[in-house]
N, C-alpha and C positions, 0 to 999 in steps of 0.2 A: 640325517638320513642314515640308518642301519646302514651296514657292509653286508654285501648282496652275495648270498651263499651259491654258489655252482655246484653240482654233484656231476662231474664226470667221468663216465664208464665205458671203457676200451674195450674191444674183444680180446680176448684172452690167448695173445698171439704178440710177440717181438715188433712186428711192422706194424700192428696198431697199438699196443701201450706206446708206442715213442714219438707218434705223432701226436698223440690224443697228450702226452706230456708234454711236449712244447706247446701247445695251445692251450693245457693249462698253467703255464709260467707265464705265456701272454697274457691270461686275464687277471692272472695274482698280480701283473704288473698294471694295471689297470686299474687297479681298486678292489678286485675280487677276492673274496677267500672262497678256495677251492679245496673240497673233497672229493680224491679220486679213486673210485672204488676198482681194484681189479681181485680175481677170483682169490681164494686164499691161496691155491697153489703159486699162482704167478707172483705175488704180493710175497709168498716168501720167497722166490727165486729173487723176485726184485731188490727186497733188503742185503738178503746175502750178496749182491752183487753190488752193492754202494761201494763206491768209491770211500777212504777213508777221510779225506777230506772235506764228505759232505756233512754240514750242518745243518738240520733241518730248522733249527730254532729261526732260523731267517726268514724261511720261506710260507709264504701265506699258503702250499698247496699239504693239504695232509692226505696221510696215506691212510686207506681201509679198507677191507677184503669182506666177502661173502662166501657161501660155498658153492662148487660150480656144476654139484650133483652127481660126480662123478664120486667111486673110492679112492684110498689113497694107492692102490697098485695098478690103480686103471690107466691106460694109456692115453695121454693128450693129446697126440698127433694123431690119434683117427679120431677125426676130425667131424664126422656123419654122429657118432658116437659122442660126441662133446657137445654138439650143438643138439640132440634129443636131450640132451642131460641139463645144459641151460635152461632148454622153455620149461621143463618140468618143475624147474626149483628157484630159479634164482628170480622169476620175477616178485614170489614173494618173500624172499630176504631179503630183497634189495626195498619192496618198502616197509619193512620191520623196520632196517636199517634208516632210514627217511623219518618214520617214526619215533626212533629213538634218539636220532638230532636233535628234534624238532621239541622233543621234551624237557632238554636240558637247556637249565639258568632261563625259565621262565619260555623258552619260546624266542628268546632273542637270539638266537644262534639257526636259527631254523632254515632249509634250503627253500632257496625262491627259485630255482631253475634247474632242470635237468640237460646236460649235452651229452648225447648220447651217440657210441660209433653205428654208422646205417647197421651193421652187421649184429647190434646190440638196441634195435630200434624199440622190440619187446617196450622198453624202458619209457619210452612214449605214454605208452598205455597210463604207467605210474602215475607221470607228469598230469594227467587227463584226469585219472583220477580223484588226485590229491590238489586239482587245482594249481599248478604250479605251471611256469611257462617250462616250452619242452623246445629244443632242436637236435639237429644230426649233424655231424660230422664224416665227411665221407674222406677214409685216411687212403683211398685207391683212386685210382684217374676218372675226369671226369667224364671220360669216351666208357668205363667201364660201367658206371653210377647211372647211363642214359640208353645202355645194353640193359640191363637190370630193369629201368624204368620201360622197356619197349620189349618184354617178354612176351607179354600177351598179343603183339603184334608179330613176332616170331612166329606165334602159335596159331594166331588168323592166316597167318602169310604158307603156311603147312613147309615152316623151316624145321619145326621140332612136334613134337607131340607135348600135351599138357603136364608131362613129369620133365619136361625141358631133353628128353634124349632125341639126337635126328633123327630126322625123315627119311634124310636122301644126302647122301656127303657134299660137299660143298662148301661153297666159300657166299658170304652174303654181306651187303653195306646195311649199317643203319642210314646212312644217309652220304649224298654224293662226293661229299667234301671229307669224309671218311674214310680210311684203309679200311680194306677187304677182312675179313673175316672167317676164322675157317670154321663152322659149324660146331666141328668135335673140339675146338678149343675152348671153347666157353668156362668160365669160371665153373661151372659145374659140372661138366662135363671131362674136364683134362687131369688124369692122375691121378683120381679117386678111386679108381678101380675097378669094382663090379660095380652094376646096375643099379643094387638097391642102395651102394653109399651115393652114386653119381642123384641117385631118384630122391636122398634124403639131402643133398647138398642144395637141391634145386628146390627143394619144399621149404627147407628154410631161408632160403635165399627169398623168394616167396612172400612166406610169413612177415620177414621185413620190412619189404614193401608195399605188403599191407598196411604195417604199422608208421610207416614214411611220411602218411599223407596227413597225420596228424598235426602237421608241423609246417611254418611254411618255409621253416629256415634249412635250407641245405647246405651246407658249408662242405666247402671242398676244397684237398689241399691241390691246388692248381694256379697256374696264372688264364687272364684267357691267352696270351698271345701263345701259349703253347695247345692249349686246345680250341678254338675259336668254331670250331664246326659242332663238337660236341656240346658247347654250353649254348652255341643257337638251337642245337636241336632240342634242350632242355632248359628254356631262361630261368626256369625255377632254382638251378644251380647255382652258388655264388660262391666265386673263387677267391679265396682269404691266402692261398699259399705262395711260394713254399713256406713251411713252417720250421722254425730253426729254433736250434736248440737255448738254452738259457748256458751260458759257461758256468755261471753260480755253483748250480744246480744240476751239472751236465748227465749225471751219469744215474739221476732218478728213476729212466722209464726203460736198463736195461736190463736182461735177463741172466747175461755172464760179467763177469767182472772186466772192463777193458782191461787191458793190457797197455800202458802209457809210455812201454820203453821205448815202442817202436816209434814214436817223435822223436829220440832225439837220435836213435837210429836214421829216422828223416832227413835229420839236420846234417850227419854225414856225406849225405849223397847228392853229385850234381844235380844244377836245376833240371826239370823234364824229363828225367831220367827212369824215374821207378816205375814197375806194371807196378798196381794196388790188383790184388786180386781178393774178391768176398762174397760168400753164394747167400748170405741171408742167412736164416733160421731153421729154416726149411729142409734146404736142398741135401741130398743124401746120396754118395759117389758110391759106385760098384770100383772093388779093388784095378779091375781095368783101366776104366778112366781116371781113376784118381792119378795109378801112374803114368799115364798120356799125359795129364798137366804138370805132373813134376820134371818128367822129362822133355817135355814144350816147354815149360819155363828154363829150365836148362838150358836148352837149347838153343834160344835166342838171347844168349849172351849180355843181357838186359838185369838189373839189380830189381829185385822186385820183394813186394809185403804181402805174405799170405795168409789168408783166418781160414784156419783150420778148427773148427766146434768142435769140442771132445765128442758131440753125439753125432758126427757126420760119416759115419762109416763105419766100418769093422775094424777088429783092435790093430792090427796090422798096418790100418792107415792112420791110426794115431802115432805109432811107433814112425813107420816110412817117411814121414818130411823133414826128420831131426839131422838125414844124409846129408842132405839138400842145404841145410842152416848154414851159413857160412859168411865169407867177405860178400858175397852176390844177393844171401837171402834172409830173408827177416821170418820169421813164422808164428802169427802169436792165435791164441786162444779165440780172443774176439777184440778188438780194435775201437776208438772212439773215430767214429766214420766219419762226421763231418770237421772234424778237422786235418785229419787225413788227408782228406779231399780236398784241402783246404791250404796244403802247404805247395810250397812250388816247386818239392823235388818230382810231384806226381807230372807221370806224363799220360798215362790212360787207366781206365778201369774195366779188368772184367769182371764181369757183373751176372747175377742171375733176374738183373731187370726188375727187380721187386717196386713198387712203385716209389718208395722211401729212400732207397739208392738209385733209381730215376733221378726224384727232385735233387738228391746230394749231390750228384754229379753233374747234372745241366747248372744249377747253380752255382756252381762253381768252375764252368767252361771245363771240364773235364771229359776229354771224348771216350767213348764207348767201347769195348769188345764182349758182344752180346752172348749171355748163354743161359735163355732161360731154362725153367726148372717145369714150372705147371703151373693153373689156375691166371690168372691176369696178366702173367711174366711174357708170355708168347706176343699178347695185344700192344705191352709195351715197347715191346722188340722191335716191331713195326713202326711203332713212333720214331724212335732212336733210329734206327738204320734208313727209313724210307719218308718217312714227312719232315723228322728235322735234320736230317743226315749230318748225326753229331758222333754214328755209328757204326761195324761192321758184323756182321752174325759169324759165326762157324760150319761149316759143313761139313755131315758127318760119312764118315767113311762107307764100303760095303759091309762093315760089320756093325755098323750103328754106332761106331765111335769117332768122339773125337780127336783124331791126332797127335801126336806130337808136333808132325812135319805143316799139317793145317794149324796150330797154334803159331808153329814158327812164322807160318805164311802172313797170317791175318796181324800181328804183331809187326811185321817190319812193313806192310802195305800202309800199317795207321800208322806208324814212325813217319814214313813216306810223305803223310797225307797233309801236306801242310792248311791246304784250304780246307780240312773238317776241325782243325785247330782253329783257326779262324772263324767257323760260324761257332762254332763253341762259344768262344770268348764273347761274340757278339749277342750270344742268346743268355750267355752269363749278365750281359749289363743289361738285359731287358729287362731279365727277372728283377734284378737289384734295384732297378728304379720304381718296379709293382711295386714291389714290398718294403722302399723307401717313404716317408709323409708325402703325401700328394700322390702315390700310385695308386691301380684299382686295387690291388690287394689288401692296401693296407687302408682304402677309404670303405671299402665294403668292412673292412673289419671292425671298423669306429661304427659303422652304424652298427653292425652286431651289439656293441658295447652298450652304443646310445639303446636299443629294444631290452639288454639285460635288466639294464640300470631305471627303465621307467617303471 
């Protein structure tokens, strides 16, 4: 039997190359050889940030880029602007690209399946065309994936109008067994801005889920015991997660270069001891806030690890935490996250809730101090603080900020909390037995394997 080729393609974002990369180390571990296509831009961020350790010679997963329509002085993070730039171009380099596999050393290297991130569905289309099998990978929670799937029912229901912007403010369930909802938080609607980016967030959002239905695989990184309301309300959903990284190979699917000193900085510091603080990719502090958390970590007298992104602020707050660097504080670039989370000097994480440091940290009994950012961050918040109460939020002041003296607060309340340490731990060995041989996550993933392979 040939070796069954995978083409997988992430959206073009931190928090989906890294999932959509551990699930391609899991099927290289399987038998698979995988090509994973990400845009050229990210594809060279990705290399420059290899770790020098890694060998690719080992790894059945190879790397290849397309272009993502964009120039090279245009902006990635408007986001409305990236994803019009996608549908225009990449669905047909990605199959020139498929094409020209498929042409070399006879045809025997040729891809037999596309996995494609929901966000990146377009690529379905390919799959259909060219005859090849297609599935989806949904690298965000499955409560968000079955919001998505029940737009149109939003829209009979007159929660929003047909460009997805509300009706009438409010808060709304998809279904009973669900936290509440605020309307204006919607993935497409939170942080985007003006109208016409929030009106083009929601069209492509959209577009996808047109493209979804071509497929009956939906793979989501989730377990059910942490969402059991949202995959009854969509059985179509099948939870293969968390999804964890390959050590081999660790450092393939990131976009800055970890910083690995702060392990053994780790190895320094009493057990339970350290805040881990890290906002994702994303998140972007006004010189205000920024110093509210250097002087809330201050403040609570607590040894803590902080990622600071060179792009998360103004030059000022790249300068500003080097004060702070000391016997108490660690402060790197960008950090390898699950293992971080993973040592036992950690004693909580604040978090900007992205679903990827979600799974890092519930899987690894690590309780929460919530600060999301936008888009899906708000929904998982409510998970974390209110359904698995492994959590705390922040409140923000009368000037819209948050604290130093509210950081100090919510800091020594989870020191305090011995019993959300405890369901931590206990949600920690749920997961691990899922994604142990014989759990759901890891028997829905063999049958993945078994539909690749036939």
């Amino acid at each position: 039997m040939n070796l069954k080729h995978v083409l997988v393609i992430p959206f073009p974002a931190q928090g989906h190359v890294n999932p959509l990369m551990h699930l391609s180390h899991k099927l290289a571990q399987h038998g698979c050889k995988v090509t994973f296509v990400n845009t050229e831009f990210i594809h060279k961020r990705v290399v420059n940030a290899m770790n020098e350790k890694v060998n690719l010679e080992g790894s059945k997963v190879e790397l290849a880029s397309i272009p993502d329509g964009l120039g090279p002085q245009d902006d990635r993070s408007n986001q409305p602007a990236l994803a019009l730039a996608i549908l225009r171009t990449m669905p047909s380099s990605l199959e020139k690209l498929i094409r020209d596999i498929d042409s070399v050393d006879g045809g025997s290297n040729r891809i037999t399946a596309i996995v494609s991130d929901l966000n990146m569905a377009w690529a379905l289309e390919i799959a259909h065309k060219l005859g090849i099998k297609g599935a989806l990978i949904n690298p965000s929670s499955a409560a968000v994936f079955a919001l998505q799937v029940n737009m149109q029912k939003l829209i009979d229901d007159g929660i929003m109008d047909s460009n997805g912007l509300p009706i009438k403010k409010g808060k709304f369930q998809l279904s009973p067994e669900m936290p509440m909802m605020d309307i204006e938080n919607t993935p497409w609607c939170n942080n985007f801005g003006d109208l016409t980016s929030q009106k083009t967030i929601y069209y492509y959002i959209s577009k996808m889920m047109q493209h979804s239905h071509l497929t009956d695989w939906w793979l989501s990184n989730t377990t059910s015991e942490l969402e059991p309301a949202a995959l009854s309300l969509c059985p179509k959903i099948t939870p293969i997660g968390p999804l964890m990284e390959s050590t081999e190979f660790r450092s393939l699917g990131q976009l800055w270069e970890e910083d690995l000193s702060c392990l053994n900085w780790l190895n320094q510091q009493p057990p339970c001891s350290v805040i881990y603080v890290a906002f994702g990719s994303f998140t972007v502090f006004d010189p205000r806030q920024f110093e509210e958390l250097a002087l809330g970590l201050e403040l609570t007298n607590m040894p803590f690890l902080w990622v600071v992104r060179e792009d998360s602020g103004s030059k000022t707050e790249i300068a500003y935490p080097n004060e702070f660097q000391g016997v108490r504080g660690k402060i790197v670039r960008w950090a390898p996250q699950q293992l971080v989370l993973n040592h036992p000097a950690i004693a909580c994480f604040v978090s900007h809730c992205g679903w990827n440091s979600t799974m890092d940290g519930v899987s690894r009994g690590v309780p929460f101090l919530c600060w999301p950012y936008y888009a899906d961050q708000l929904y998982n918040k409510n998970y974390i603080c209110d359904v698995w109460k492994v959590g705390l939020g922040f409140d923000l002041d009368q000037k819209g900020i948050i604290s130093r003296w509210e950081i100090k607060k919510k800091v020594d309340q989870l020191f305090g909390d011995q019993n959300m340490r405890i369901i931590s731990q206990k949600m920690k060995e749920v997961i691990i037995n899922n994604t142990a041989e014989g759990g759901q996550s890891s028997e829905n993933f063999n049958r993945f394997i078994k539909w690749l392979k036939e």
